[in-house]
N, C-alpha and C positions, 0 to 999 in steps of 0.2 A: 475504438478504431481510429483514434489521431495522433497524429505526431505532438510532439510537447509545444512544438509552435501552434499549432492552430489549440491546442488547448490554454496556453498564455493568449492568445488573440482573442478565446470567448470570452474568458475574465475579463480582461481589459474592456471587452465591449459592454458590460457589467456593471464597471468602475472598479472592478476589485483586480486581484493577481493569483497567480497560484502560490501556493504555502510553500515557507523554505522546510527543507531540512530540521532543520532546528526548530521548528512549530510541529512538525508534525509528531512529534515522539512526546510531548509533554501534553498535546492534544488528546495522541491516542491511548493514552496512559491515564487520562483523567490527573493530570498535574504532579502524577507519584511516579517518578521515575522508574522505582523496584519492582510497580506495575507490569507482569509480562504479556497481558493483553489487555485491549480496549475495554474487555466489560469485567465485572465481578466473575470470576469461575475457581470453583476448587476441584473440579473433574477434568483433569489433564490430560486424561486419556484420550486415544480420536476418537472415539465414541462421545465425549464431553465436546472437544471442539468443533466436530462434523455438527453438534445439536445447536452450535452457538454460531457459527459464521457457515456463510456459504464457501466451502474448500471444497477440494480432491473431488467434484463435482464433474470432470472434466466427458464430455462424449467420447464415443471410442474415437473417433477419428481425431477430433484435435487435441486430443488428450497422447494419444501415440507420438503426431507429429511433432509435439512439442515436450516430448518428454512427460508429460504433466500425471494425474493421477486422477482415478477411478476411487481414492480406497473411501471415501465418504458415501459415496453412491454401493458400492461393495458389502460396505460394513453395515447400512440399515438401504432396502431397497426402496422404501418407502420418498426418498429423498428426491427431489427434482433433479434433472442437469443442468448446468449449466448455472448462468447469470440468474438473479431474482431481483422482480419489483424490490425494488427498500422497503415496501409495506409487508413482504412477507419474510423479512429476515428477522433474526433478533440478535446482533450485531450492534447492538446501542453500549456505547461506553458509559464514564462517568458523568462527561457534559451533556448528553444527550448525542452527542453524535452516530453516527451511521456508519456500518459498514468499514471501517476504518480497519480492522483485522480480515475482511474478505469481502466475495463480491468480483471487485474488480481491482487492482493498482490500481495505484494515480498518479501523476504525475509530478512532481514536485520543481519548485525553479532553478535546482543546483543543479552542476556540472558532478559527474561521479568523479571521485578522488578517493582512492583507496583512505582507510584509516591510518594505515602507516605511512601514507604517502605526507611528504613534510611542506607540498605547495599549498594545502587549505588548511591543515591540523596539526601543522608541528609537533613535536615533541610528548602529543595528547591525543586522545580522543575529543577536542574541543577546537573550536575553529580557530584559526589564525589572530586574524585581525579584523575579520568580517563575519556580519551572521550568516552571508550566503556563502558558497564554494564557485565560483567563478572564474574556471579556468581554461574556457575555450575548447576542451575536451568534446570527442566527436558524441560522449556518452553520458546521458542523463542521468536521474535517479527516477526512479521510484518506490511508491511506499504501500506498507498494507500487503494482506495475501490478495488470492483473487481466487475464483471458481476453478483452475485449472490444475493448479498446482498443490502443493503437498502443505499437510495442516501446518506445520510448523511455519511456515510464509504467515502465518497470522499473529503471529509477535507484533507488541507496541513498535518497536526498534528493527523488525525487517526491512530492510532497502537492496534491493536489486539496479544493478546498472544497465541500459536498454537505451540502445542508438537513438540517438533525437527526434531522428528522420522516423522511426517505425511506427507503423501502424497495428496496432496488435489486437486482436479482440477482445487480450481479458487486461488491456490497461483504458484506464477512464482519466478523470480527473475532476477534481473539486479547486473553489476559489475561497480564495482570504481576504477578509480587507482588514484595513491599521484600525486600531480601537480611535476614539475619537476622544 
């Protein structure tokens, strides 16, 4: 429930920043781009990724208001709602990371730009001339599924664009810092 500033303002109080764009998909992939999610799985069914990420988890209520989805919670009733501890999830990719395919978004430090849009990515699906997309746009990125929404949001390479300003329930965010 913060805006992307005040989650740039906790990292920074940190020492670290929030992740670009372009770290998060090599992260969440465990370094293999062809990687279509964060952890090892060959059960692609929702059945397989409802057991592997927290998704489609959503309450009736905020799950209506926002569009989102039940079919996790649905498909095995067994299942909590909502968000989960990190200690009860199994959502660990190749580096050990967390959560990184659901859970929650996060937020990431780029500005949205479409892929075909030619101010970050010219000609490509690869940035311009910089690792980040910084173009003053009223509209963030971010990355990763989250608890509310539909399995597929749990792609290594899902990004949604989401007002700067918004405070949303099922967006969090995580910090990077530079190797040394």
């Amino acid at each position: 429930c913060l805006s992307r500033k005040l989650a740039k303002e906790a990292c920074e109080a940190q020492g670290k920043r929030p992740p670009l764009d372009v770290e998060w998909d090599p992260a969440a992939s465990g370094g293999r781009l062809d990687a279509p999610y964060p952890w090892q799985l060959t059960d692609t069914t929702n059945a397989g990724l409802c057991a592997q990420a927290v998704l489609a988890r959503g309450t009736n209520a905020n799950a209506e208001a926002r569009n989102g989805s039940r079919a996790c919670v649905f498909l095995e009733s067994d299942l909590p709602e909502g968000p989960q501890p990190v200690a009860e999830t199994r959502d660990e990719g190749h580096f050990g990371l967390r959560n990184m395919g659901g859970n929650l978004a996060e937020w990431v430090a780029d500005d949205h730009s479409p892929f075909a849009d030619n101010e970050c990515w010219g000609d490509s699906n690869e940035l311009r001339e910089s690792p980040s997309c910084v173009t003053g746009a009223d509209d963030g990125v971010t990355k990763g599924g989250d608890y509310l929404f539909f399995t597929y949001n749990s792609h290594s390479f899902y990004r949604r664009a989401i007002r700067k300003t918004a405070e949303l329930e099922f967006v969090g965010f995580r910090c990077a810092k530079d190797g040394q």
